[in-house]
C-alpha positions in Angstrom: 5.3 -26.2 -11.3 6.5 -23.1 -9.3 5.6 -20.1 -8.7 7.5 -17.1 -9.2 6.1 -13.6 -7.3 8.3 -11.3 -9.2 6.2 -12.0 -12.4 3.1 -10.5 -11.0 2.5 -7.0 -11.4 2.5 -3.9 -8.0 -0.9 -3.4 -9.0 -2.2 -6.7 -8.9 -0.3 -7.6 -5.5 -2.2 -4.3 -4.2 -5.5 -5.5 -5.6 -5.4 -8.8 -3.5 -4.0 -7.6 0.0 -7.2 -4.9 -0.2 -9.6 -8.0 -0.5 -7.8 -9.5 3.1 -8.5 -9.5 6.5 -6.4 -7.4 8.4 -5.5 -5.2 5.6 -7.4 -1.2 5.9 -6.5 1.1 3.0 -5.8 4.6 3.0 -6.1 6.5 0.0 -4.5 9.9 -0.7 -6.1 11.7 -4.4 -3.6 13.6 -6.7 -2.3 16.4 -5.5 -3.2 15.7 -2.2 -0.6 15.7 0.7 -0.5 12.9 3.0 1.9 12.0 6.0 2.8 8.2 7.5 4.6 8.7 10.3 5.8 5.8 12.7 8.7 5.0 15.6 11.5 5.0 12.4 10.3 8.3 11.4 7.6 10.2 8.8 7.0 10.5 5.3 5.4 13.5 3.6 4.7 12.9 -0.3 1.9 14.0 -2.7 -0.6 11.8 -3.7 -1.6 9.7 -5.6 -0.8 6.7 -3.5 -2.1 3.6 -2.0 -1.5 3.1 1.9 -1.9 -0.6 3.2 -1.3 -1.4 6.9 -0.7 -4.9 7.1 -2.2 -6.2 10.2 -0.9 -9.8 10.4 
C-alpha cells in the first residue's frame, strides 16, 4: 500500500510537527502583526498564522 502526503490536509501536517521534538511554535492572533526575518530577507503579514521552526 502507499502512501500519498498530498492527501493529508495543512492543518493536520501542522498538528503533528507541533507534537515533535525540535519543532517550537510561534503564534501570531488576528489582526496581529508579526515579522520573520532571516539571511534571505523578512516578512511582515497580519496574523492569524502558525510559525514552526523546524529544528532537525
Amino acid at each position: 500500500m502507499d502512501f500519498n502526503m498530498s492527501e493529508i490536509s495543512t492543518k493536520e501536517l501542522v498538528e503533528e510537527l507541533r507534537k515533535r521534538e525540535g519543532v517550537f511554535t510561534n503564534i501570531a492572533e488576528p489582526y496581529e502583526p508579526y515579522s520573520v526575518k532571516t539571511g534571505d530577507g523578512q516578512i511582515d503579514d497580519i496574523g492569524p498564522a502558525i510559525i514552526l521552526t523546524v529544528i532537525d
